[in-house]
N, C-alpha and C positions, 0 to 999 in steps of 0.2 A: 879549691880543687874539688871537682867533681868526681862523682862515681863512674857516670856516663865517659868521661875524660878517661880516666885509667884504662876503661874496658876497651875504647879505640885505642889507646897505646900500647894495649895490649897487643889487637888484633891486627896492629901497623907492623910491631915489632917481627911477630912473627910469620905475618906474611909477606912481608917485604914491598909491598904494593899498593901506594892509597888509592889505587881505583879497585883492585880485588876487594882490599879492606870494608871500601865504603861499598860494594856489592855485598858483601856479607852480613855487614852490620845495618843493612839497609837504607841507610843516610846517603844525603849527597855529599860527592867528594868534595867541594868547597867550604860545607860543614865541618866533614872533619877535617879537612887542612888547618882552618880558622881553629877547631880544637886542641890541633895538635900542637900549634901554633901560641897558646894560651898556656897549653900547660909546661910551655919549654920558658915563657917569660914569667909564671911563676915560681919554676923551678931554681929558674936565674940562671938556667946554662942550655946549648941545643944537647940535642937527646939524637940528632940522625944524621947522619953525612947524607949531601942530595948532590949526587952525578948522574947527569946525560936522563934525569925521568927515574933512577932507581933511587931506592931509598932504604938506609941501613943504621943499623943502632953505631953510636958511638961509644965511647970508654963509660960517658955519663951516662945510656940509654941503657945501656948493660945493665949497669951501676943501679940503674931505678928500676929496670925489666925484674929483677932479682926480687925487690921488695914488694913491689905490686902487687907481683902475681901470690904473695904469703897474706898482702893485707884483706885483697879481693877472696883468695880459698877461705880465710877467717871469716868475711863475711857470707859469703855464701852459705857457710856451712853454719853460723848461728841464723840466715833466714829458713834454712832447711829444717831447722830445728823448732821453733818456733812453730813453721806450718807441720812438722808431725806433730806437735804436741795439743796444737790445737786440731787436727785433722779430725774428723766425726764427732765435733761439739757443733753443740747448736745455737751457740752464741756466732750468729752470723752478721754484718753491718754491711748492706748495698750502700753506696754512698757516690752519689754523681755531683762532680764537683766545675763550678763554674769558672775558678782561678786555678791557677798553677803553683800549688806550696807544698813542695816536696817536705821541706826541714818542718813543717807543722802534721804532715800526714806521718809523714817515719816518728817522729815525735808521738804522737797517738798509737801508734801499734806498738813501740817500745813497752809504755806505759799501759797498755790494756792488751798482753798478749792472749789472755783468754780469748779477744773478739777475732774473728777472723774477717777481715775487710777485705769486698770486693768494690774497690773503685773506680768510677767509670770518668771520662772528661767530655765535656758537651755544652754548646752554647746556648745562651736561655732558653729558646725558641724549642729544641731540643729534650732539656731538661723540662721542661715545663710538660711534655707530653710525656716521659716516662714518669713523671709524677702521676699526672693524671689517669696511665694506665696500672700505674702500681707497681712500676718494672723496678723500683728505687724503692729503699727505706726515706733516704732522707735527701738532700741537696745542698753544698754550700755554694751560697750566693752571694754577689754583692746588689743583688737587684731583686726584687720580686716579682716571682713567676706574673703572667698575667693570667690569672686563669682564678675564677670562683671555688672552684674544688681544693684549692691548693692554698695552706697557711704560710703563714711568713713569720720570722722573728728575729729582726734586729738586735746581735748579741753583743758587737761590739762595734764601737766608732769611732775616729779618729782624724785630725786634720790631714789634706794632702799641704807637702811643703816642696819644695824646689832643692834637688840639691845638682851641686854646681864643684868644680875644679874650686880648690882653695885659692887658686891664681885665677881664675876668672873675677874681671871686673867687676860685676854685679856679688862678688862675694867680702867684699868690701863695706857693703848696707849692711843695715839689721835687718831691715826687714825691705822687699822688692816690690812694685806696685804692677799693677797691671800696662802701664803706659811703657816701663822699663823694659817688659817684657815683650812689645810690639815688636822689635826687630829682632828677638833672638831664636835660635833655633831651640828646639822641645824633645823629649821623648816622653813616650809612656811606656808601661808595661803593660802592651795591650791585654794582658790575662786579667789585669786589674781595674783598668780603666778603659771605658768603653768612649771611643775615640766619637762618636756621633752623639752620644747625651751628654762628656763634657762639654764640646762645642757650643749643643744649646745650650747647656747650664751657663753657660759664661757670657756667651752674646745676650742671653736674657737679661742676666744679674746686671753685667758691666758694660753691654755694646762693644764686647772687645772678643773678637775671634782669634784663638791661640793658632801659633803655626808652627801643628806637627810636623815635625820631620820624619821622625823615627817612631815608627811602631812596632816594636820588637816584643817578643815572648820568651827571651833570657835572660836572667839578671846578671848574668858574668860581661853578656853583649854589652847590655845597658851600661852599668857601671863602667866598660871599656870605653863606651863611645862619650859619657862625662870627664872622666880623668882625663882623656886625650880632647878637652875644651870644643867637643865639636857641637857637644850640645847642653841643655839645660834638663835633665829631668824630674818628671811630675813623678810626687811617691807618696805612698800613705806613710804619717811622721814613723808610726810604727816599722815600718818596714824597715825603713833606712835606720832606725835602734839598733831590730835584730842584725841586721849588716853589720853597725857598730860592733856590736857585741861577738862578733862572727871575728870579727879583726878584717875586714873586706873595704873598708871606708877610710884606708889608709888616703890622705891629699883628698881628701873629699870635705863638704859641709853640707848643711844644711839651712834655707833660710826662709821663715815664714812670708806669706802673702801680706801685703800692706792695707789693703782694703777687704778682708776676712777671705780665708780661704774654703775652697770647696772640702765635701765630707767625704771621707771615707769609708762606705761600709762592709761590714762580714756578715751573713745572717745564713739561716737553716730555714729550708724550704719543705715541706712534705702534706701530704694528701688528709684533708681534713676527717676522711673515713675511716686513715687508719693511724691514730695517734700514736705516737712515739713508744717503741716499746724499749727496754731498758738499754738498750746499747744503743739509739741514739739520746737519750737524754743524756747518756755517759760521754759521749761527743758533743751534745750539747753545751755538758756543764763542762769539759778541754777546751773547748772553744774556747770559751769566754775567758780560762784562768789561763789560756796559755799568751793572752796576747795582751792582759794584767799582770803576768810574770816578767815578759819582756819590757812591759814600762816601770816595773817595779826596779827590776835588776840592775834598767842603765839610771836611772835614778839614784841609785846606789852610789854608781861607779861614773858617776857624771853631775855630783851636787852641786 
């Protein structure tokens, strides 16, 4: 359950209308249907009577309208807190970021509320010229900027692994080869994987060109369209832990490449003129121990 979720259930309930809703909230209305729609099947019960186009809370929508709006005023008012308390400190972190990891960024500002983080989303091409103007302190990457000006550092890496419906045939194997994988359908997480340099990584390596279907930028999406066996998803092994650990990989596995799989990586980008001052080395050295936490933890609880 997302946070973005609540806030359209919010703004459904009380304006009675998902097309005002999704005017407001800026989103497309099939977005948030689709959202609204996720959070009634994790719920495990509907939240709205739908007659003739209107739409209205039910005994359940009531029921959870109540407590939302207490969990959502809590939070808000500890981010408020948070930003007066760091307000006019100088510990400031620009930080443009090439993937989408919200639980690793909230994660980070928990733990270091002194720094006050401005973070921006942008694709290399992108990044790579605010680096070069100095718009950014720093940059996470899974790629390196192309650019001489600009350093690079490989903090952490990890295999991509397949994961798959527990009822899916191919989960069956220990391990899946690339021939197995010729007729199945794919997803990525395009935030993560860049759908044109897998391709050539693979046709190079194997002579075997993968066939994406799904290139999505959600992981509630992605995981929806595996469990419902429509497809196979490509994940760094890491990822799919924290998911574990999340409780979110309920009827799900995971299953390594049979002829070595491709790498995963996270790395920090920034301008070789102007070396890291202490609040990115302190994001530097979270990096690295937060995503050694997560293979620590399920290691733990997975011997």
């Amino acid at each position: 359950m997302e946070l973005s979720q609540l806030r359209y259930f919010i703004a459904v309930a009380e304006l009675g209308n998902m097309s005002k809703a999704a005017e407001t909230l800026f989103v497309s209305q099939p977005n948030l249907s689709t959202s609204i729609s996720r959070l009634e099947e994790e719920v495990g019960a509907p939240l709205f009577e739908r007659r003739r186009g209107k739409i209205s809370l039910n005994q359940n929508g009531a029921l959870l309208l109540k407590n939302v709006k207490k969990a959502v005023a809590i939070l808000d008012a500890g981010v408020q807190a948070v930003r007066e308390q760091s307000a006019g400190q100088e510990d400031a972190l620009s930080l443009a970021c090439m993937i989408d990891d919200t639980e690793l960024l909230e994660r980070f500002v928990l733990e270091n509320p002194d720094i006050s983080l401005r973070q921006l989303r942008a694709d290399l091409p992108a990044i790579t010229t605010m680096l070069e103007h100095g718009d950014v302190d720093l940059a996470l990457t899974v790629l390196p900027p192309p650019s001489e000006e600009v350093a690079y550092e490989r903090v952490y890496h990890c295999p991509f692994v397949l994961v798959m419906s527990e009822d899916h045939p191919l989960a069956q194997e220990k391990t899946v080869t690339r021939r197995q994988l010729a007729n199945q359908r794919l997803a990525i997480d395009g935030s993560r994987v860049n759908r044109d340099t897998f391709y050539a990584a693979e046709t190079t390596k194997f002579s075997f060109s993968p066939n994406i279907d799904y290139d999505v930028r959600h992981m509630g999406l992605l995981l929806s369209l595996v469990a419902s066996k429509r497809c196979i998803s490509i994940l760094p092994l890491v990822k799919y832990k924290e998911l574990c650990l999340q409780g979110r990989t309920q009827g799900l596995v995971y299953r390594e490449y049979a002829e070595g799989s491709p790498d995963a990586y996270w790395g920090i980008a920034y301008n070789k003129r102007y070396p890291l001052n202490d609040q990115g080395r302190r994001f530097r050295f979270f990096l690295r121990h937060y995503y050694e936490h997560i293979d620590n933890t399920y290691a733990a609880r997975h011997p």
